[in-house]
C-alpha positions in Angstrom: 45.8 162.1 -46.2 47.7 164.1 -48.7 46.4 167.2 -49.1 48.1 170.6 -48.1 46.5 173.2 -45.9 44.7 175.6 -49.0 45.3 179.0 -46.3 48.7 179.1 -47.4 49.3 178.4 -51.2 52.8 179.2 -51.4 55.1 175.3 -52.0 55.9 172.9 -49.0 59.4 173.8 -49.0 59.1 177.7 -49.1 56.9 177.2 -45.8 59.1 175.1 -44.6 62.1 177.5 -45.1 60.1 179.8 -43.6 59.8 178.7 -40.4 63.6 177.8 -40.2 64.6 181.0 -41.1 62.3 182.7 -38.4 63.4 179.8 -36.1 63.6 181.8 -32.4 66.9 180.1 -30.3 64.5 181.7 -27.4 62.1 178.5 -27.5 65.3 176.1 -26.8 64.2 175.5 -23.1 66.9 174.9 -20.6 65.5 170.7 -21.1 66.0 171.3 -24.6 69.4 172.7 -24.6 70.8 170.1 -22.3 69.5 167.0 -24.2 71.1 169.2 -27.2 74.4 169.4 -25.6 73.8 165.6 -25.2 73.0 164.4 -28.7 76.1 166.4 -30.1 79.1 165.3 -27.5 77.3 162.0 -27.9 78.0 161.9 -31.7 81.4 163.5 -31.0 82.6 160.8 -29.0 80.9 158.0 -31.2 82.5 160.1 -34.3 86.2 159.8 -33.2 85.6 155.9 -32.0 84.5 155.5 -36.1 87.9 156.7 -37.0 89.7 153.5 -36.8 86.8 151.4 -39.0 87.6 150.2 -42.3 84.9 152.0 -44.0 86.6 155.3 -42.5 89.8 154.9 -43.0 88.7 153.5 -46.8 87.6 156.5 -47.5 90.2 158.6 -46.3 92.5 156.3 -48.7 90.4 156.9 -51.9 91.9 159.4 -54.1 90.5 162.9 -54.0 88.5 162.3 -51.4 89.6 164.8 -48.1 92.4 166.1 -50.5 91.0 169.5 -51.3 92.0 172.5 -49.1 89.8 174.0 -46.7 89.8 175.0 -42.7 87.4 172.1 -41.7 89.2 168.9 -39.3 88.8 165.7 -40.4 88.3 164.3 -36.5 91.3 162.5 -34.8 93.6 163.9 -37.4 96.1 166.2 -38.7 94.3 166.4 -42.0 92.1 169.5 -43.1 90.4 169.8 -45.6 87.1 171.4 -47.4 84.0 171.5 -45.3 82.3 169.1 -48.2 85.3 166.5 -47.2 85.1 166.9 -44.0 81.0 166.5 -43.6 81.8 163.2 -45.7 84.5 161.3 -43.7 82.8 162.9 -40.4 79.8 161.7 -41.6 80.4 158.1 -42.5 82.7 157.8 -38.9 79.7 159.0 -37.1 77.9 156.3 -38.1 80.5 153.3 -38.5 79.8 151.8 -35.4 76.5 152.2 -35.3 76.8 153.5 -31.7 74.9 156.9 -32.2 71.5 158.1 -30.7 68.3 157.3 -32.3 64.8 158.1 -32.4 61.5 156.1 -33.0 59.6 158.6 -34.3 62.5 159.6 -36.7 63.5 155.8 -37.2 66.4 156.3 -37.4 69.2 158.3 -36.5 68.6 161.8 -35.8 71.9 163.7 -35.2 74.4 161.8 -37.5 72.9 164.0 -40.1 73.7 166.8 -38.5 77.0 167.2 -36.2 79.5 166.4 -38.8 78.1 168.7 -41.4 77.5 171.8 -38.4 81.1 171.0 -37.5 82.5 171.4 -40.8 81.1 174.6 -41.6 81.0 176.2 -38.3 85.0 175.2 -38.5 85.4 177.0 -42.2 83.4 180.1 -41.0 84.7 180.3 -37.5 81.2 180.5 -35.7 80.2 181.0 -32.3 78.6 176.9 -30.2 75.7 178.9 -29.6 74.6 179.2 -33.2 75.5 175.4 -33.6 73.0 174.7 -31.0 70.6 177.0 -32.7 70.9 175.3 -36.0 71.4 171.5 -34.6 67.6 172.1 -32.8 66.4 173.5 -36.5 67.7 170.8 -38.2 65.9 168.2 -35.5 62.7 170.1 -36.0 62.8 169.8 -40.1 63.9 166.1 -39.7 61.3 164.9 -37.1 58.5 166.4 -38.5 59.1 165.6 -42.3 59.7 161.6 -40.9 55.8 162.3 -38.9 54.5 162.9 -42.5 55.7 160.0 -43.9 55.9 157.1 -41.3 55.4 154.4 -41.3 55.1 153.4 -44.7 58.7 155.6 -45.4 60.3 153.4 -42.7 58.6 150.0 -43.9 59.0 150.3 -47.5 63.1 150.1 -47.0 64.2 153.3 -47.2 67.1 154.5 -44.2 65.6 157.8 -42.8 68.6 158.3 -41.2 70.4 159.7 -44.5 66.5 159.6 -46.9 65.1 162.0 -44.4 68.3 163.3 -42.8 69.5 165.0 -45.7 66.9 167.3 -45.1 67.8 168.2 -41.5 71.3 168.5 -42.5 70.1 171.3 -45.1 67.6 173.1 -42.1 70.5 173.2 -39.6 73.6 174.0 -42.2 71.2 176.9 -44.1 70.5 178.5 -40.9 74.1 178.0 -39.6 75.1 180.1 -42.3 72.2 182.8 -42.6 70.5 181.9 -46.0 67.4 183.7 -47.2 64.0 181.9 -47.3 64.6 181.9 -50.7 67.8 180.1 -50.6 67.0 177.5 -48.1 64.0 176.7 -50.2 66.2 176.1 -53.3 68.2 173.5 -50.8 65.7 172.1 -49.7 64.5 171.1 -53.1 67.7 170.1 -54.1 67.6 167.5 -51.1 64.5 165.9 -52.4 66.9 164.6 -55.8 69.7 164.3 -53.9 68.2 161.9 -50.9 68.9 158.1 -51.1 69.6 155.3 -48.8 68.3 151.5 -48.8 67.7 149.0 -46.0 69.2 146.0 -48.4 72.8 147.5 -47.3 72.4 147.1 -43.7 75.0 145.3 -42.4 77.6 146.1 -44.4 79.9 149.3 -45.1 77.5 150.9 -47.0 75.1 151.9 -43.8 77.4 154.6 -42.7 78.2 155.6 -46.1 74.7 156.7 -46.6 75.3 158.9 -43.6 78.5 160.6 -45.1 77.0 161.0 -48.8 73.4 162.5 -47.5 75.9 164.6 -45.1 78.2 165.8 -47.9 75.0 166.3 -50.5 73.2 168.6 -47.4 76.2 170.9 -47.6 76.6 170.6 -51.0 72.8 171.6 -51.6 73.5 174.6 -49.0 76.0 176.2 -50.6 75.4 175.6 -54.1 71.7 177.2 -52.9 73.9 180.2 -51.3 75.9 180.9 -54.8 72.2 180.8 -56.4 71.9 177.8 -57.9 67.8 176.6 -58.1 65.7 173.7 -58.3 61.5 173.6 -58.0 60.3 174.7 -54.9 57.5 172.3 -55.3 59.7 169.0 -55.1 58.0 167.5 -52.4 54.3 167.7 -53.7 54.9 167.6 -57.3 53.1 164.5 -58.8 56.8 163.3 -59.3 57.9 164.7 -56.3 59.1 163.1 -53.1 56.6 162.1 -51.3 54.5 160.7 -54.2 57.9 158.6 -55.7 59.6 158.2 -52.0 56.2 156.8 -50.5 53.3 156.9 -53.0 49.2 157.9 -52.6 47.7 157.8 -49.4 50.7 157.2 -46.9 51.7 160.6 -46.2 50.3 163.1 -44.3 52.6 166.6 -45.8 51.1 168.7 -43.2 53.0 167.7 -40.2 56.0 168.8 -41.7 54.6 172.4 -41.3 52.5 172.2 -37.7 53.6 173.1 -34.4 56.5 175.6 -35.7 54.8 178.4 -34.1 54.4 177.3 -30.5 55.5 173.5 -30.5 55.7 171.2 -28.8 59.6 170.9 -29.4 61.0 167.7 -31.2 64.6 168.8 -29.5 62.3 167.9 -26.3 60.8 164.8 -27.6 61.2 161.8 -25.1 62.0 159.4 -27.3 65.4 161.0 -28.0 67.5 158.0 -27.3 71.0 157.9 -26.5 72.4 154.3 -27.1 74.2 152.2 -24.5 75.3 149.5 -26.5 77.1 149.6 -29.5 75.1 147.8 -32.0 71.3 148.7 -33.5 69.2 150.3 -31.4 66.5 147.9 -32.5 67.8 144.9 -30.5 68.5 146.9 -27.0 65.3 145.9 -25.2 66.7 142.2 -25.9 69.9 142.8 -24.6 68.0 144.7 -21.2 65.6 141.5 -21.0 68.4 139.5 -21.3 70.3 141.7 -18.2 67.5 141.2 -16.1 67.3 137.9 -16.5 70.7 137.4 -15.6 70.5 139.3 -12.9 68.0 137.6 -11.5 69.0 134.1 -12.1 72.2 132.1 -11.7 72.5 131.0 -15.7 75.7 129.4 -16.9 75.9 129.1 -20.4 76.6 125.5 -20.2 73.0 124.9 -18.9 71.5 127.0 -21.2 69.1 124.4 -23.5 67.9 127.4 -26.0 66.7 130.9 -26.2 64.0 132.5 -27.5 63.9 136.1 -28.5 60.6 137.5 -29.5 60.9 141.5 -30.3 58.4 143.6 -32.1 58.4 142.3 -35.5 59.7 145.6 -37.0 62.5 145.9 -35.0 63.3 142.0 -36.2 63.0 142.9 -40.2 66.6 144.1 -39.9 68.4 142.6 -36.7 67.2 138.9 -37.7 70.9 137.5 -38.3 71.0 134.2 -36.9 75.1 133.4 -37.7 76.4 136.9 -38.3 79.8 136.5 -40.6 81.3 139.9 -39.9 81.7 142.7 -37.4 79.0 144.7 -39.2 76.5 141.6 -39.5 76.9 141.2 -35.3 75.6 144.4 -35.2 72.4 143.8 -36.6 72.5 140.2 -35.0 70.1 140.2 -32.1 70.9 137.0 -31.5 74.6 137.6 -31.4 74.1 140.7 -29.2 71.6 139.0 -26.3 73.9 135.8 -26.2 77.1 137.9 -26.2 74.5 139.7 -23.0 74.3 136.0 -21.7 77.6 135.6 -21.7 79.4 138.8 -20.5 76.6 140.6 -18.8 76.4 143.4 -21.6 77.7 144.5 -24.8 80.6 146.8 -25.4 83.0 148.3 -28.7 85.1 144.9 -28.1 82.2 142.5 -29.0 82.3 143.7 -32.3 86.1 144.0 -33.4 88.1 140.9 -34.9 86.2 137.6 -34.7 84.9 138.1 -31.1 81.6 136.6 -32.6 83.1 133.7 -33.4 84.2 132.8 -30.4 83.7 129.4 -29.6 80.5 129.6 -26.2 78.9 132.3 -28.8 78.4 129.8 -31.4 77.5 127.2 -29.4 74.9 129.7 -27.9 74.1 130.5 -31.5 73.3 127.1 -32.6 70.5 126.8 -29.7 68.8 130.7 -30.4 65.8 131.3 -32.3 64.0 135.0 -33.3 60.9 135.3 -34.7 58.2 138.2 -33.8 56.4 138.4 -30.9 52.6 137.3 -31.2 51.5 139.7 -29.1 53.3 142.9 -30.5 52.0 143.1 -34.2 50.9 146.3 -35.4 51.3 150.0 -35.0 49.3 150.0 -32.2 51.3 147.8 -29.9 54.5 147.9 -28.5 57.0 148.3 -30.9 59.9 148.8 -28.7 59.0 145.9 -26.7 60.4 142.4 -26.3 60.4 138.9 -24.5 63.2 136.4 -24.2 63.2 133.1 -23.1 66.1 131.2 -21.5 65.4 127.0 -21.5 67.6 125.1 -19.3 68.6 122.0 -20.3 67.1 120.6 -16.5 63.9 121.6 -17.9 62.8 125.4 -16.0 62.1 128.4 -18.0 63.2 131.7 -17.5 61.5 134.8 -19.1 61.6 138.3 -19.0 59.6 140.8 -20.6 61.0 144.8 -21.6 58.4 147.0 -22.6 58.8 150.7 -24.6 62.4 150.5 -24.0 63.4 153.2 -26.7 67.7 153.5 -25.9 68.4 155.7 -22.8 65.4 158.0 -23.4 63.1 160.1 -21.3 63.2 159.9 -17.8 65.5 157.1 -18.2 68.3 159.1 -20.2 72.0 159.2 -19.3 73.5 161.3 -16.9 76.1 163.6 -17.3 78.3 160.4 -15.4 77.4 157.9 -17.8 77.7 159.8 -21.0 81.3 160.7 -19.8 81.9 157.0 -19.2 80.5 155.8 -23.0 82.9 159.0 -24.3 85.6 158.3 -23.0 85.1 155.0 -24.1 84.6 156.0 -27.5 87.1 159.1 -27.7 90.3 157.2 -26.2 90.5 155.1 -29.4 91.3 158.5 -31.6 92.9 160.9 -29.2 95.1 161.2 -26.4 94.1 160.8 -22.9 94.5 164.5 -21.6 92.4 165.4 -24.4 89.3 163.4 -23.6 87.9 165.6 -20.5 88.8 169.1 -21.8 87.1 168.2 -25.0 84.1 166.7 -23.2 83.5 169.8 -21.0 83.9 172.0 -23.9 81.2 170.3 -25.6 78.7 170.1 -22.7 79.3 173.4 -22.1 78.9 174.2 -25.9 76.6 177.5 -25.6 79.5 179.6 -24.1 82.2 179.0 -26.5 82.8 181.8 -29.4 85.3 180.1 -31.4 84.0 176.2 -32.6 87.9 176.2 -34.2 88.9 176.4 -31.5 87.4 173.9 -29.6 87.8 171.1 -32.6 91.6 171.9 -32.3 91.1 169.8 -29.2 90.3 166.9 -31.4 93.7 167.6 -33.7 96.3 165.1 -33.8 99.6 164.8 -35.8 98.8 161.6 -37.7 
């Protein structure tokens, strides 16, 4: 269903706008503002672990890039530089290890396309954590909803929603950070629909997180070109050469859900499929690397006896994880057979399984050689469990071992991470950018986000002399 709602004639966008504008920070429940707290010093943390990745530190090294002046940090640094610049390399170390939350419903990503670019302009305009929060649970809404009007088919057809449909959170959250007019927002929000991009076919490679930076740095862009007056057609999503018409084509959209629920919810900031990640490596092959833990932990299985595995996940989540001899870092990460015999072999799967040639290792590739991946029979369609998944351990004596994981969607739910474990994973992450007695002030400034006035001051915390 295409149609628009005919009650309301005025473009998608301009509605849209609307109801960002009038956004009420009163409806951010105390659930809400907690797992809001958690998607942002989750991204934090994940953000200065990215600093050290070659497709960071590339981009810091290309000229002009990060060289303009301007107030706003470039995280783990002594550099500042304009908000734009800062967005950017933020952006594309947010997403560099591919370590950050997720969502199924948004598939992909949902707060990379946000934190950096909040950041960045909350640094340059020295605003308050509470109207980050405000505009980080806008920007979720736009984002959530606009990826219900257009999923599946969006998501099949091989477009990344995490920077295609990201962008336009990253516009809802930095227009409202700021205070633009209906009007204004609209005219950014129509210049996200050119500016969105972001293919599938660079999984893998440098490129992935790079989408995140450029849709980040083209959200602020859009913002405050949109704030100095600059225009674009208000109709850009429903035009017949408009988004959702080029993006995903007749019949596969319903535009409608972008607009419903903003007067009374239910909250996407609430959803509880929200997923914090525990491993560092796509979300799509964690409930292979959970079957995997169970099975160790309930069997006695040295690798040497191991005859083969099997790993049988939904076939969507397979479309883009189905690497059977990943060749670099940023292959293993979409290797779910890398990541469940890395599980096999370690117990689980942390930052150091994907740095230097720890996939080469010699008991991985033997494990390798013996894994297949194929989807599950069982779990085809939209209907069925698409965050579900069986493995199969053969010994070479004969027995075979299964376990089955269903709905596991990340560290979601009733089953997301404590206060505890998210320190754990930050500090983690954090320690490879900053000093030691930075990591817990910085952390309990963030989780306490909604009573600091000065964001400056708080990112100073993240400043470093190199």
């Amino acid at each position: 269903m295409n149609t628009i709602s005919a009650t309301d004639q005025r473009a998608v966008l301009t509605r849209l706008a609307d109801r960002i504008v009038k956004y009420d920070p009163k409806v951010i429940s105390e659930k809400g503002l907690w797992l809001a707290k958690l998607g942002i010093t989750d991204t934090i943390g994940v953000t200065l672990a990215g600093l050290p990745e070659d497709c960071t530190q590339i981009a810091l090294r290309t000229p002009g890039i990060a060289t303009a002046p301007g107030a706003s940090l470039v995280f783990g640094t002594g550099r500042r530089t304009s908000a734009l610049d800062a967005a950017f390399v933020n952006g594309i170390a947010s997403h560099a290890l591919d370590f950050d939350d997720f969502s199924s419903v948004f598939g992909g990503h949902q707060s990379v396309p946000l934190v950096a670019p909040l950041f960045a302009l909350a640094e340059d305009r020295g605003l308050s954590g509470q109207s980050l929060i405000t505009a980080y649970a806008v920007g979720l809404e736009a984002e959530m909803r606009l990826a219900r009007a257009v999923h599946p088919h969006h998501y099949d057809k091989g477009w990344h929603p995490t920077a295609t449909l990201g962008i336009f959170g990253t516009v809802a959250s930095a227009a409202r950070l700021i205070g633009l007019s209906t009007e204004q927002t609209t005219m950014a929000l129509a210049m996200a629909a050119s500016l969105a991009s972001g293919l599938k076919a660079n999984f893998g490679t440098m490129t992935k997180p790079l989408h995140v930076g450029h849709s980040a740095r083209s959200g602020v862009l859009a913002v405050l070109l949109a704030e100095q007056g600059h225009d674009a057609n208000p109709a850009a999503m429903e035009h017949h050469q408009g988004f959702f018409e080029v993006f995903n084509g007749a019949d596969t959209y319903a535009a409608e859900r972008l607009l419903d629920g903003w007067d009374n919810g239910p909250w996407e900031i609430e959803a509880e499929d929200l997923a914090i990640k525990q491993f560092p490596c796509c979300g799509s092959t964690h409930q292979c690397i959970t079957a995997m833990q169970r099975l160790a932990g309930k069997h006695d299985i040295p690798a040497e006896a191991v005859a083969g595995i099997e790993i049988m996940p939904h076939q969507r989540r397979l479309r883009h994880t189905n690497t059977p001899l990943p060749d670099s870092e940023l292959e293993a990460k979409f290797s779910v057979q890398y990541a469940v015999a890395r599980t096999l072999l370690d117990g689980t799967v942390k930052l150091k399984d994907f740095e230097g040639d720890a996939f080469r290792e010699d008991a991985v590739r033997r494990l390798l050689a013996v894994t297949t991946a194929r989807p599950h029979p069982d779990l085809d369609g939209d209907d069925k469990d698409n965050w579900g998944a069986e493995v199969i351990v053969t010994l070479k004596d004969g027995r075979k071992l299964t376990e089955t994981v269903s709905n596991l969607i990340g560290r979601s739910g009733d089953n997301t991470m404590t206060r505890d474990e998210l320190w754990e994973k930050f500090e983690d992450c954090a320690s490879r950018a900053l000093p030691a007695d930075r990591l817990h002030p910085l952390f309990d400034g963030l989780m306490s986000l909604e009573r600091t006035d000065s964001v400056p001051n708080m990112v100073k915390l993240m400043e470093t002399g190199e």
